[in-house]
C-alpha positions, 0 to 999 in steps of 0.5 A: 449414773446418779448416786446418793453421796451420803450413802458412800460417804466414808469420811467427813469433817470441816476440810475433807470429805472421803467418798467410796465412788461406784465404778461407771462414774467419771470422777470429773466433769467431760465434755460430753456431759457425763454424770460426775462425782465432783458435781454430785458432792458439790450438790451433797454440800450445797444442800447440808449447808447454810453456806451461800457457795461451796467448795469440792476438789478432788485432790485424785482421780480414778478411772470412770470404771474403777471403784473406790476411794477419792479424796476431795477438800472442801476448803481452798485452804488445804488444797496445796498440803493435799496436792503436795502429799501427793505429788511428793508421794507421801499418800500411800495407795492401795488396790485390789484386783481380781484376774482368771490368771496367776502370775509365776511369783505370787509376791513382786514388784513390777517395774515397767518404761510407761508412756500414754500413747493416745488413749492407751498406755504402753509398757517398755522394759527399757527406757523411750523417749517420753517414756517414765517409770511406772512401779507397782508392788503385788501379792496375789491369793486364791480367790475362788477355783477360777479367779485370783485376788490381788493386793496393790501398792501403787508406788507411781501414779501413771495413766492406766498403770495397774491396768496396764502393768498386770495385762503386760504380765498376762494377767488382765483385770476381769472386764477390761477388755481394753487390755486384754481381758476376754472376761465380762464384768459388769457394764462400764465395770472392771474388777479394780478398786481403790480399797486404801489411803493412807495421808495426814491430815492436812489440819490436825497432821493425823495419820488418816487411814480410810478403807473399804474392801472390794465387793465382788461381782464374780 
């Protein structure tokens, strides 16, 4: 999938550039070969600027078939402050989902034992070797007379956590069928988007918000 990255530019200036990136692309370059984010904005940089070499990192990552936002540095000098925000979780991160089931409590928070087993995340209600806590807060609204709509804070960001946390409560995303879901969607798609982040700005220490809602295909 090849995009025109100044049409999902959601925020630019000289350090950072936020992009709202379409679900079916991989945010990192694999070893197959696959189209990639991070290649398509060093290409939107390299064009725009007068500049010899540029630089793009990806301070996060979202799963090739999640939509939303992804934050990149263009400078190596505000890549440490970026990554640290993150890593002591000082970035605020917010979702939303779509399922076609309603969990018992419409407003909650999830606490679960995670561990990656191979490619796949599993949950534990009590602690296992190798295993760390994943936690997630919810609430959940009527989307329609089928499907519901869920708003997310993700508190810890482990492999596949939101997927993995609602199929363990009976709830998985519309087209993940990896966990679960009998519901198609569309191809290379679930119905997950990362919608909000909230961080300072590495520069100015500005309380940086970037938004952009779900468009939904259901």
């Amino acid at each position: 999938m090849h995009i025109n990255v100044a049409d999902k530019i959601l925020y630019e200036d000289e350090v950072l550039l936020i992009i709202n990136k379409p679900a079916g692309l991989m945010v990192e370059p694999d070893r197959n070969g696959h189209p990639n984010l991070l290649q398509q904005v060093k290409k939107y940089l390299k064009t725009n600027s007068l500049e010899k070499d540029v630089y793009a990192q990806h301070i996060h990552r979202l799963d090739r078939p999640v939509s939303g936002i992804i934050l990149f540095a263009k400078q190596r000098s505000v890549l440490k402050n970026l990554s640290e925000q993150f890593a002591e979780r000082k970035v605020k991160k917010y979702y939303q989902a779509v399922t076609d089931q309603t969990p018992v409590s419409k407003i909650d928070k999830l606490e679960h034992w995670h561990r990656k087993e191979k490619k796949k995340a599993v949950l534990y209600e009590e602690q296992v070797p190798y295993s760390e806590k994943a936690i997630l807060s919810y609430e959940v609204a009527d989307l329609n007379n089928r499907y519901y709509i869920w708003n997310i804070e993700l508190h810890t960001g482990k492999y596949h956590q939101i997927r993995a946390q609602l199929a363990k409560i009976g709830c998985p995303i519309i087209g993940d069928s990896f966990y679960g879901s009998t519901i198609s969607y569309l191809a290379n798609s679930i119905a997950l988007h990362a919608w909000k982040l909230e961080f300072l700005h590495p520069v100015t220490k500005a309380v940086m918000r970037i938004e952009k809602t779900l468009t939904l295909n259901v």
